[in-house]
C-alpha positions in Angstrom: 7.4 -52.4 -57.8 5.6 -55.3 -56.0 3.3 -54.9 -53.0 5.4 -55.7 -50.2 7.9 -53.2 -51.6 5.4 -50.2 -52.0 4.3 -51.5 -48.2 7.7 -51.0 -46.9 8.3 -47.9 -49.0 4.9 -45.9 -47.2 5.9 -47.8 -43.9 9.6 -45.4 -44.4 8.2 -42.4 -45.3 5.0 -42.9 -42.8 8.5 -43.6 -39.9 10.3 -40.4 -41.5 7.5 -37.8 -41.1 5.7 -39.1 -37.8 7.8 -37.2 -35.4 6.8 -33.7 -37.1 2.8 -34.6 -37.0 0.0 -33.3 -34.4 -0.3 -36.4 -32.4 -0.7 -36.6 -28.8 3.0 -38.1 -27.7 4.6 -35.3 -29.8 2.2 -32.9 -28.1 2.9 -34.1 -24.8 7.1 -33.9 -25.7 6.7 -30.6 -26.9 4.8 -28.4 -24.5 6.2 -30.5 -21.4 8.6 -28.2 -20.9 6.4 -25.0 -21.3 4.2 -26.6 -19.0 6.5 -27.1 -16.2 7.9 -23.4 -16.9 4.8 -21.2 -17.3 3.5 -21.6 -13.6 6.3 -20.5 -12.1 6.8 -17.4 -14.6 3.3 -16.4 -13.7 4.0 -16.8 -10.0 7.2 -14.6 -10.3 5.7 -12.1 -12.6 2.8 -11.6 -10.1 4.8 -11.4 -6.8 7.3 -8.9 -8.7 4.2 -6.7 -9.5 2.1 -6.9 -6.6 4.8 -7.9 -3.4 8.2 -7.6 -2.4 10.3 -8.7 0.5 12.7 -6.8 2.7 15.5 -8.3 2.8 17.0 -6.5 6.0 13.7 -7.2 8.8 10.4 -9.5 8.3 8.6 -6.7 6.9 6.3 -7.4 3.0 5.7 -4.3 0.9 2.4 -4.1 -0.9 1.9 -1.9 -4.0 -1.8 -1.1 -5.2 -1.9 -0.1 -8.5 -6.2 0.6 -8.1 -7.4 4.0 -8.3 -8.3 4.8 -4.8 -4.5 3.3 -3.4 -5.3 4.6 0.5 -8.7 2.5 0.3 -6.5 -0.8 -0.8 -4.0 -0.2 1.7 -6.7 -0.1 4.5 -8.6 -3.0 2.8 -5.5 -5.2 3.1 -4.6 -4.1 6.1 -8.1 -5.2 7.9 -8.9 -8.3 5.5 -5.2 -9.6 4.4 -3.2 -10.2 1.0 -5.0 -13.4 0.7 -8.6 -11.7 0.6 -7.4 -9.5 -1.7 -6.4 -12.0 -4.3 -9.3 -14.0 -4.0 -11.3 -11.0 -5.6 -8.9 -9.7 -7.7 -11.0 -10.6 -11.2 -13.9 -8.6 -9.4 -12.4 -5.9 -6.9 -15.1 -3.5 -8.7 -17.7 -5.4 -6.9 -15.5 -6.0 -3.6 -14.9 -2.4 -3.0 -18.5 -1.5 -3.2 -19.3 -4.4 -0.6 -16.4 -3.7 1.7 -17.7 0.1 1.8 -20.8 -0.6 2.4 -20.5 -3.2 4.8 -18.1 -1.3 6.8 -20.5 1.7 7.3 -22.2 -0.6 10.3 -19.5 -1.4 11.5 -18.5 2.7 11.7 -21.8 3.3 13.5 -21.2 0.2 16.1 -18.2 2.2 17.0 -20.2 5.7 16.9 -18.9 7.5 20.4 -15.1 6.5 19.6 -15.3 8.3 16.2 -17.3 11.3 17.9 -14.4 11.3 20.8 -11.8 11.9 17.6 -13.8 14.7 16.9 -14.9 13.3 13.4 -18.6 13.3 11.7 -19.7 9.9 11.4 -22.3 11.1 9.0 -19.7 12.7 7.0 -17.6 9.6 6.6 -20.4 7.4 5.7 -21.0 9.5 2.8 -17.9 9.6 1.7 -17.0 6.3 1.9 -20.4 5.3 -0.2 -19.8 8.1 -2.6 -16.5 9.3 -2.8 -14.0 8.0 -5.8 -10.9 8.4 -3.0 -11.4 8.1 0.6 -9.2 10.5 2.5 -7.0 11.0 5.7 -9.9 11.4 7.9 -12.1 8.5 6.3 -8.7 6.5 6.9 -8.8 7.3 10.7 -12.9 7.1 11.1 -12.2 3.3 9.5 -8.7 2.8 11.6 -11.1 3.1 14.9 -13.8 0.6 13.9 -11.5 -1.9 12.4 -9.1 -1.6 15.6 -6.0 -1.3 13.9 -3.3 0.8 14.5 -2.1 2.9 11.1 0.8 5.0 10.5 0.8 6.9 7.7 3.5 8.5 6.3 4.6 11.2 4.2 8.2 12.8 3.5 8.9 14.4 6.9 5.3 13.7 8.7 3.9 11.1 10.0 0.3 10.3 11.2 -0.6 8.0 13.9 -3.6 6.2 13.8 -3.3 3.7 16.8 -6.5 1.7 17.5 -5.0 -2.0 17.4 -2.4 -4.4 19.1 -0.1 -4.0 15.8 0.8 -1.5 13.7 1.2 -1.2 9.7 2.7 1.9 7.8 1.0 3.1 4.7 3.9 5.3 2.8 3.0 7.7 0.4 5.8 8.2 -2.2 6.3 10.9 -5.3 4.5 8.2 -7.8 3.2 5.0 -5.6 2.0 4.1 -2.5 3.5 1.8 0.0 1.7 -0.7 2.6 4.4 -2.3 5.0 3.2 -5.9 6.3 4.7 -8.0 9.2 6.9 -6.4 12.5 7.4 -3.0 11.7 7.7 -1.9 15.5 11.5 -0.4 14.6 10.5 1.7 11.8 7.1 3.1 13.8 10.1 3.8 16.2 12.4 5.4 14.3 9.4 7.5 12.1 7.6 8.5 15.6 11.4 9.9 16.9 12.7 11.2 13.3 9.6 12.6 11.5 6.9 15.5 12.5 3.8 13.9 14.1 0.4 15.4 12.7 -2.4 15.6 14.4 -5.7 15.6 12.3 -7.3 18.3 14.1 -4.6 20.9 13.6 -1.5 20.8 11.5 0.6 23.0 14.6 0.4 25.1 17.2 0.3 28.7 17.7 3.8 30.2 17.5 3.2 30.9 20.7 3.1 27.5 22.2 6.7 26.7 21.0 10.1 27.9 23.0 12.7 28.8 20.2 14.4 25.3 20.8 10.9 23.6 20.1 10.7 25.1 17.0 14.3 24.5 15.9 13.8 20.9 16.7 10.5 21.1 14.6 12.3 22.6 11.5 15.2 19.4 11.9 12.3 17.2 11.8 11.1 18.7 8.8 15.0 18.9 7.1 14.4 23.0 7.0 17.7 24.7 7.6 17.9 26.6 11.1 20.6 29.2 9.4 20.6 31.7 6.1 23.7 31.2 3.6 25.7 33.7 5.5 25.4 31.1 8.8 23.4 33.6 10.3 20.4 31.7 13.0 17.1 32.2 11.8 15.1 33.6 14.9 12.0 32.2 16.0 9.4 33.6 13.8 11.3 32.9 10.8 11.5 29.4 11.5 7.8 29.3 12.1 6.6 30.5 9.0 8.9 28.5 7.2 7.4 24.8 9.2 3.9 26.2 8.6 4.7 27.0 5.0 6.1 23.1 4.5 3.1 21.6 6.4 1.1 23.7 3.9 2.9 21.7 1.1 2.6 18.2 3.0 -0.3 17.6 4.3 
């Protein structure tokens, strides 16, 4: 075979198995389209995990999936979604400085927290120490952020109103829930449907309540006013049944 025949021979088979080698224009054509694809599946993935939208009002839900869920809540309710993201690869160290930092800011608002009859000496140790902040922490923090907090559970609602606008922290059987955005018709509909708590006492002596107050306190709370026979439960009946609920609930 002459030279220019072996030339044009490697020149065919050089042709044939170019489009299968690593070079950068195959490169290029074969991850352009995982390229345009993968930012968007992250984006999706992320938002379906950690966000989703109501479709029926202008209200976000926010999921934490941390440990201490009622601390997250409150952190995105003072500092925002966007904060939150920002530390996500080092929420370890966030938490602590968040905690810490908002200890002064409890003390600047020392005589408010006093007036809700809660120790501020208490709540700073908790929140430096504590692997879940609690109910109380959640109001001490509610007062020195200024923000207005309803938190719900089942049947009962409590109402931690400090700020111009509110957001409702839902705790459900295996998540909980932080609503975003104009929620003024559901803080209407929970504050006339649902059992209002207060922090210092969970209800009343039975004596406080007329026998229609504690019916309407038992529909609140989805306990059935009669027996199976249709026969009215009377007053003290009722009573211990809302107080043995509440017991459960709170």
């Amino acid at each position: 075979m002459s030279r220019i025949s072996k030339q044009i021979t490697y020149e065919h088979i050089f042709s044939d198995i170019q489009e299968h080698m690593l070079i950068g224009s195959n490169i290029t054509k074969w991850t352009r389209l995982i390229d345009d694809t993968k930012p968007n599946i992250r984006k999706k993935i992320q938002k379906k995990k950690i966000i989703s939208k109501d479709n029926s009002s202008n209200i976000n839900s926010w999921i934490p999936y941390q440990r201490d869920k009622l601390f997250w809540c409150l952190y995105v309710t003072v500092k925002g979604q966007g904060c939150f993201e920002q530390a996500r690869d080092k929420l370890f160290q966030e938490e602590n400085n968040f905690k810490y930092g908002s200890v002064d800011v409890l003390r600047s608002k020392a005589k408010e927290i006093k007036a809700a009859k809660i120790s501020l000496q208490d709540i700073e140790a908790e929140i430096v120490s504590a692997k879940y902040i609690s109910l109380k922490a959640l109001h001490a923090l509610a007062i020195a952020y200024e923000k207005s907090i309803i938190y719900k559970h089942d049947r009962i609602y409590y109402d931690f109103s400090y700020g111009t606008s509110y957001t409702i922290i839902e705790r459900q059987s295996d998540k909980t829930v932080l609503y975003l955005g104009d929620v003024s018709k559901e803080v209407e509909k929970i504050k006339d449907e649902l059992y209002y708590i207060d922090h210092t006492k969970k209800i009343k002596g039975i004596s406080a309540y007329s026998a229609a107050e504690v019916r309407e306190i038992a529909h609140k709370l989805t306990i059935s006013t009669k027996d199976e026979k249709g026969k009215a439960y009377n007053k003290q009946e009722l009573y211990s049944a809302i107080t043995t609920k509440l017991t459960k609930l709170t």
